[in-house]
Every structure is written in C-alpha cells, then in structure tokens.
N, C-alpha and C positions, 0 to 999 in steps of 0.2 A: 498450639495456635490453630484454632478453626475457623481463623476470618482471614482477608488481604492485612497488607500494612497501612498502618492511617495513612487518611491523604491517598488511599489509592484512590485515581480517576478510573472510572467507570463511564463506557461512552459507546456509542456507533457511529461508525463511518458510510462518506458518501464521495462522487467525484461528479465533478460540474458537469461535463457531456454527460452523462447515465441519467441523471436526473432532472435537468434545468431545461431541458427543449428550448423554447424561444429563442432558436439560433437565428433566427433574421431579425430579432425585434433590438428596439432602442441602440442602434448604432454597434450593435456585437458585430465582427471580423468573421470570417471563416475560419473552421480548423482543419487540421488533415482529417479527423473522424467526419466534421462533416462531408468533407470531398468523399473520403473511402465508401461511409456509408450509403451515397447515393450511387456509386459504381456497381450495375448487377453484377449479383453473384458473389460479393465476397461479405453478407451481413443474411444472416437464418434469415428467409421467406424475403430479404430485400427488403427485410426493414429499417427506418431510421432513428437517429432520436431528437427530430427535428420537434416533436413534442414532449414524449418520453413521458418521463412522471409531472409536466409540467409544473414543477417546482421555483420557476420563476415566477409564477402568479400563484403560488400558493403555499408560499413561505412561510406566511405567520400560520397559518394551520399546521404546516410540518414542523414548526419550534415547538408549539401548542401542545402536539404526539409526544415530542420529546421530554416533555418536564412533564407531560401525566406519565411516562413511563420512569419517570426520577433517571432524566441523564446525570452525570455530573460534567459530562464534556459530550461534546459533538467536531468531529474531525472532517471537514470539508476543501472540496477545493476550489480553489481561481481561477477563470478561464481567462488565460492570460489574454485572447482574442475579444473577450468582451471586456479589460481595460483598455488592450490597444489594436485597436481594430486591423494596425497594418502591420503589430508585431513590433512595430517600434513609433515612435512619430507622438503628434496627437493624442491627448490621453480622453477617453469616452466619456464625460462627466456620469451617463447616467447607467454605467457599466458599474461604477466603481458604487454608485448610489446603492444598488441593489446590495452586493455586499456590507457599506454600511449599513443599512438597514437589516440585513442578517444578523449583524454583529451585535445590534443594539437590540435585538428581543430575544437573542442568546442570554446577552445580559440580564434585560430583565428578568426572563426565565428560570435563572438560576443556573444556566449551563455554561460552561467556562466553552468560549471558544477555540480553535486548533484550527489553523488555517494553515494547507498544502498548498504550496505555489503553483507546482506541476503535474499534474495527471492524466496527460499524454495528448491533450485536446492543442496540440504546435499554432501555432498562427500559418494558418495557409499562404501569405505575402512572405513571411521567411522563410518557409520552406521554398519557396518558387526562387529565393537568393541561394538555395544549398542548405539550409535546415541546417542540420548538428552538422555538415561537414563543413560548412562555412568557419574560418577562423574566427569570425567575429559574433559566433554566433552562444559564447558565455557572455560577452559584454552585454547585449540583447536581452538575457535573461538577469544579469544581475541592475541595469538600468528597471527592469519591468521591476526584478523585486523592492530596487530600492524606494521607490512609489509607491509600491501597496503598502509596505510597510511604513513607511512616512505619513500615509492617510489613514492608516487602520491601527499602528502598532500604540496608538493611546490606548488601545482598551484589548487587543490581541498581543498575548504575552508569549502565546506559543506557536511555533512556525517550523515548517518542515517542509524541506528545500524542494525531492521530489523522490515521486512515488514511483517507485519499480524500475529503479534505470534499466536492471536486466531486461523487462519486459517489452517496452516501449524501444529497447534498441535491438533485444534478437527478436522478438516476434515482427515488431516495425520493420528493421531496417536489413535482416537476412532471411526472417523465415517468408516474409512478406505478407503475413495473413492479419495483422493489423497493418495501422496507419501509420505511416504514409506507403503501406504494401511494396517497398522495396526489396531487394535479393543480392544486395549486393557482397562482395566477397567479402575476405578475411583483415585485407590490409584496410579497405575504407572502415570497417567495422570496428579496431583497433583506433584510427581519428577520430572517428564519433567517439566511442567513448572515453579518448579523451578529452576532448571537449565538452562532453556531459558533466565528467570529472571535474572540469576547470567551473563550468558553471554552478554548479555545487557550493566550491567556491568561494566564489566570487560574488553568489550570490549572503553568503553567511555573513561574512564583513559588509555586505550592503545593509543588509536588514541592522546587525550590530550599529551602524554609523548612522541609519535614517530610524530607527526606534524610538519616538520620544520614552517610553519605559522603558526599563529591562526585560531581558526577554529571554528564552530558552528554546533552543534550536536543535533538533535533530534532520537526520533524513530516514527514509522506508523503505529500505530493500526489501524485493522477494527473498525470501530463504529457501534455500533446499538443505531439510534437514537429513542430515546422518541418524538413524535410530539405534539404541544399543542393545540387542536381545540375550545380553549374559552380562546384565551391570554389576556383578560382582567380580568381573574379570579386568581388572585394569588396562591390560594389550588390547582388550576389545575396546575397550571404552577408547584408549588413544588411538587405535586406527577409525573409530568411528569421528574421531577428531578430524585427523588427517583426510580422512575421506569429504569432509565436509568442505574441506577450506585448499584440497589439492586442486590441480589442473591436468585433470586425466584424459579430457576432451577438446582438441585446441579447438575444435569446429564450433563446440558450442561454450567457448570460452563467456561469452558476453552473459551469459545466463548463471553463470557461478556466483560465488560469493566471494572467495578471495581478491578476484580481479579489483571490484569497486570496495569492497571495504578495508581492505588492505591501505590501496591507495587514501582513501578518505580519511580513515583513523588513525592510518599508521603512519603515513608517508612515501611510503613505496610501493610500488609493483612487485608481484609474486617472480620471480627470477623466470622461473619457465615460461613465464609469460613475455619477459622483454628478450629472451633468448629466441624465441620463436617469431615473436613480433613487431620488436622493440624498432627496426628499420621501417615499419611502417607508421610511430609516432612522428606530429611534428619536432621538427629540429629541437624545440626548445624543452620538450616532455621533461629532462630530466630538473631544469630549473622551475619550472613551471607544478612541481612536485608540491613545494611550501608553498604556493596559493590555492592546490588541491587542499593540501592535511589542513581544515583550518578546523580550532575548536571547537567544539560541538558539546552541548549538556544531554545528550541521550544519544542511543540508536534504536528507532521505529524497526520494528521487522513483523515482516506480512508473513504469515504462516497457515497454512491449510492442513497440509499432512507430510508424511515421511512417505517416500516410496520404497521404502524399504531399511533396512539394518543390516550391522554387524554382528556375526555369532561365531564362535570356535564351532568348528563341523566335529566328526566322531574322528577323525583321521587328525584331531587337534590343529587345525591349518584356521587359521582366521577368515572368515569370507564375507562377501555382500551377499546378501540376501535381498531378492524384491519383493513385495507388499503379496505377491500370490505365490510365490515357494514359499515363504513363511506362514502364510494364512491361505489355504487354496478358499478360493470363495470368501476373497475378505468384505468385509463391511465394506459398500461405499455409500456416495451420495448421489444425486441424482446426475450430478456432473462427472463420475463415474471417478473420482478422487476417491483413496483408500481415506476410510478414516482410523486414523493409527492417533490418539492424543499424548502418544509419548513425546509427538514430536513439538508438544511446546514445553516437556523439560531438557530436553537436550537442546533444541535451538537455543533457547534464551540462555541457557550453562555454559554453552562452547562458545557461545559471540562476548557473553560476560568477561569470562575468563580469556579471551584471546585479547578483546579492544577497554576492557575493563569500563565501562561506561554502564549506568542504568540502562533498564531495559524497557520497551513500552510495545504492546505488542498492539501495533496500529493496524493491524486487519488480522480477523481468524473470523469464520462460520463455513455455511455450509447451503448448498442450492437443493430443495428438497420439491417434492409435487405437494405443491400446498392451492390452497383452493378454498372460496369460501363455501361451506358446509349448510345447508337447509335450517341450521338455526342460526346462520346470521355469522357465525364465528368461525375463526380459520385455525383446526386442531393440526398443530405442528410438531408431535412429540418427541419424531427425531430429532429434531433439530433442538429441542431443550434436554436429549441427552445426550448429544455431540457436545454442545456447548458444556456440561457438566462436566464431562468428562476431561475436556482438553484445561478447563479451570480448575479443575483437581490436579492436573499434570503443571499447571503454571503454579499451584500454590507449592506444592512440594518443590520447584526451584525455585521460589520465594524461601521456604524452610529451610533448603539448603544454601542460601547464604548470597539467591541471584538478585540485585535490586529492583526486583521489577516495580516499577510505578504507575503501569496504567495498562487497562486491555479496552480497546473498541475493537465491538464486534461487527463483522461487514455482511452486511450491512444495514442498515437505517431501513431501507424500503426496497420493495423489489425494483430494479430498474436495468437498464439497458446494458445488458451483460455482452460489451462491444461485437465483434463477430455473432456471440449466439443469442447478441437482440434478448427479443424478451423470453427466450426460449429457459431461460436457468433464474429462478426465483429465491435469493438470498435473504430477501428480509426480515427483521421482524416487527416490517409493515407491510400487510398485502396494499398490491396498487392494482385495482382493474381498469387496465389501459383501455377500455373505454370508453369511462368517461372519467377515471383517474381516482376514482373515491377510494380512500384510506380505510383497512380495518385494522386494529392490532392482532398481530397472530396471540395464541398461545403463549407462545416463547416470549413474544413483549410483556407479556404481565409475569410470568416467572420471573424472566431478569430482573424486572421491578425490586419483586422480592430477594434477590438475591445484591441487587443494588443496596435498595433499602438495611440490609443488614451485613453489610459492607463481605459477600461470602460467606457470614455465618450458618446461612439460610442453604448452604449445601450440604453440609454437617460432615465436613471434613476434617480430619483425625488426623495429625499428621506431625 
C-alpha cells in the first residue's frame, strides 16, 4: 500500500483569532485574546491580532489558495464572540453571515467544510461572570453550539466541539501566559475542567438535536506523545503506553491526556486523579459523568512531536528518555520543538487502541524561517521534509491497522501564533503582515501533489 485509504481528507487548518482580525467590525464581542493581547507584555513586540491576516475581508481569495492547492477539507474556527457578542444573549446577524458565506465558497470550491466551535477566543462578557468556573458556563457553550449548528449544519456535516482543552486550561488558567492569563491553583483548575468536560458535552447532543443533516462529531486534544526507541520490545512498547496515558504530574495534570480523554470516551476519570482531586469537583462530577461520555464518530489529535521515548538502557531497566539524551543536537524547528515523526505512529496507535475510535490528525506542521526569496517564491524545504516524514509515520499506522481518516496540516497561512504573535510562521501560505499579500510556499505546491495522488506521490513502501 503506497497511498492513504480512500476517502482520506486531506486539509489545513486555521483558528478564528490568528487569522480573522476585524475584532471591532460588524457587531463582533470581545474575547479574552483580544483583552490579553492589548495587555503590555504578555504578546512578542506587544503585538495584536486586531488585524492579523485579515481574513475577514479576504475570504474568497483565501478559499480561492485553498482549492488551487486541491484541499479536500479546510478545518476552521467560530468565534463564538462574533455570534454572540455578550457570550449569550442576542445572536449577531452579520457574525453568523460571514461564516455563511465561508461555508458556501467552501462548497463551491470543492472543499468539504470542518467547523471548530472553540479555539480559545472565550467571550470576554462571560468571562467577567467566571468563564469556565462559572456552573453555568457548559449551558453557555452548548446554547451557542446549538445555533451554529442549526444555521450552518444544512451543509456542515462535520464539527469539533473544541480545540486543546489541555491548552486553553493549563496555559490560560494556571500557567497564565495565555488568555485569560490566570494562575490559579490545583482545586479551581480541577472545576474548570470539569466544566470544559461537561461543555463538550452538552454541546455534542446540541449540534446532534439542532443539525438539519447528519453529522459527525469529534473533539482535538493536544497529545503528548510517548515514543518507543526498541519497538521490537513489547515491555517497552507497554510502558511507552502507560507513560502516555499515566498521571505522574498532579501539578500539571490539566495538560495530560488521560484526564480529558478518559473522561470523554470512556466515562470516567483516571483514579489517581479523583483520589488527589476528586474533593475539589462539583458535587455532582460523579452523575454528571454520562452527559460528559457522550458519542463521538472520531478523535481529532493535535500532534507536533514526541519529547522523547522509552528504551531498555544496558543495565536492561526500562527508561524515559528526552528528545537530547536520545539524539544530543536533535533536529528542531524554529520554535525549537524536537522533530521526532515517530510520534504520529505511536500517537494515533495508543489513542486507537485505548478509545478504539477513528483517528483524524487535526493539526501537525512545523514554524520554520521562511521568507519570500528575490524570485518572488518562498523555498520552504524543511518544512516539505517534516511533513514527509511524520506522513510516512501516519501511513505505516494506517498499515498497521490504525483508522486514520484525515491529516490537516497547521497551518493554512502564517498567522498570529498567540503569545509569539507573528514571531513563528507555520504556513503553507506566506502572509506579509504588511499589507497581507498571500504567496504559496513551496510546501503548498508539494502537498498539492501529494493531495493529488491521494500519498502516492511520497513513494512509500510499506
């Protein structure tokens, strides 16, 4: 097999703040990025993305990019503040307009849309009521979803609830260097994310009950992948398991995997988790369990790299290894991420196999120093052999029996890479934030061909 499986989607992804600027126009809300990002000091150079890749007034040109580079999907998100300006209330006519009109030259286009609810841009009016720690604040989210998906779900069939809870709650709400830049402890961090959890949800059965179509629903955790550096050794291989899905770290429990996906796919919480923290849930967490687990047709997972693996050392004892004992001087990117591509066969292999669900790998790329070049064109090489490389690792657990059904790559265009602003350039669109003009890197016309012939065009053997 040297291609994907039929019907593999092929896509790039994007999120509403990073790219959409036009944060005061046509009746849009504020969000906590916008608050955060005008606070000095806590965005590279104090920049915002009040304009960004201004992608609200240049839509149809960025659909336009996407079907000459042959998407088959585009994964994007809703800024829940430009449907409801106050977070609940009043719905924004000409909020929700915009995304119609995304949806319908997707169509045209030929690229199937993927619409995220959540990607971290909160309504600043709910956060000022308590944000995630408010109890009321999954109704909030699943009233907002059932709307969008009411108005949009005739012709969007695929929806994903939300993106990186790990991130948006330990970077947001303890580490404080995103939005809304809180610090708070262990026990409020525990409520938030059950409440995230519940929104999740609550919001799945809303989109299900207000869909005029059928539809197909995931959510997108961050992954922190376990690597395996002796995969002919079974014990390594099941501690690289274990290491992935334990809770070795109650401080930075919110950033794991077990915590949220456990509860979402499985039903329950990790034991060590409600033994350590389980007094700091509301009352209700343990009934409140079956309106968390509710069905799901995928699980999205954001993957970058492995910070390391498991190997049997000479003294035969099992160990972790980090990304520079194993490789001193490893490969990174320019955002100083190891690039290890093992780690989208082991990710996608151990989530398969644990929650048994298809797999869709809704963000993998890489922030490289890209620039456009004196003939006009922006030569991107690394970044077309990261992408090779981690798609040779996704096909071989496709070969080994993992379902995967879709890879978007992140992302779509360079833009507002939160805290480091435009400092870190992911696309495989250049945007020059001066006056916003679009080039295709490199890598956009490769993936073309590698779209085009559904992975054949990487010539992998496997």
């Amino acid at each position: 097999m040297n291609h994907f499986p039929q019907n593999f989607t092929w896509g790039a992804a994007t999120a509403s703040y990073q790219i959409e600027g036009a944060w005061q126009t046509d009746g849009k809300g504020p969000s906590v990025w916008d608050q955060m990002a005008h606070w000095p000091g806590k965005t590279y150079r104090g920049q915002t993305a009040d304009v960004g890749c201004d992608h609200y007034n240049r839509m149809e040109e960025d659909v336009d990019l996407m079907a000459e580079m042959g998407l088959k999907g585009y994964r994007f998100s809703i800024s829940w503040p430009r449907i409801f300006p106050e977070g609940t209330g009043p719905l924004n006519s000409k909020g929700l307009d915009f995304y119609e009109r995304l949806v319908d030259r997707l169509l045209a286009k030929g690229v199937e849309p993927w619409a995220t609810l959540f990607h971290w841009d909160y309504p600043l009016a709910l956060y000022h009521q308590g944000g995630w720690l408010n109890a009321d604040s999954p109704r909030w989210f699943a009233d907002y979803a059932a709307v969008v998906a009411e108005k949009l779900g005739d012709r969007v069939t695929h929806w994903i609830t939300l993106n990186e809870p790990q991130m948006f709650v330990g970077l947001g709400h303890h580490q404080g260097s995103h939005a809304p830049g809180l610090q708070l402890g262990l026990n409020d961090l525990a409520r938030i994310t059950h409440h995230v959890l519940l929104a999740h949800g609550t919001a799945v059965d809303a989109i299900r009950a207000k869909s005029p179509e059928p539809c197909r629903i995931g959510w997108a955790p961050n992954v922190g992948v376990s690597a395996v550096y002796d995969p002919d050794d079974p014990e390594v291989i099941e501690d690289a398991r274990q290491g992935m899905f334990g809770l070795h770290d109650l401080e930075g429990f919110a950033q794991g995997s077990a915590v949220w996906n456990d509860a979402a796919l499985l039903g329950h919480y990790p034991e060590a988790f409600v033994n350590a923290l389980g007094h700091a849930l509301p009352a209700s967490w343990e009934s409140d369990l079956a309106r968390i687990h509710r069905p799901v047709d995928f699980c999205g997972m954001n993957i970058y790299y492995a910070w390391g693996g498991h190997v049997r050392n000479d003294s035969g004892e099992i160990r972790y290894r980090d990304a520079e004992a194993a490789h001193p001087g490893y490969p990174a990117t320019r955002f100083n991420w190891p690039v290890t591509p093992e780690a989208l066969y082991w990710g996608p292999r151990f989530f398969h196999e644990r929650y048994g669900l298809p797999i869709v790998i809704t963000e993998n790329g890489m922030s490289g120093h890209d620039w456009v070049s004196l003939d006009g064109n922006v030569h991107d090489p690394a970044r077309i052999d990261f992408t090779a490389r981690y798609l040779a690792e996704l096909h071989r657990a496709a070969a080994d029996g993992v379902d995967v059904q879709g890879y978007f790559h992140w992302s779509l265009m360079d833009n507002f890479e939160w805290a480091e602003a435009t400092r870190q350039r992911f696309g495989l669109i250049h945007v020059d934030y001066r006056d916003g003009r679009r080039t295709l890197k490199d890598s956009a016309l490769w993936y073309r061909d590698v779209i085009a012939s559904n992975g054949a065009s990487l010539e992998l053997d496997i």
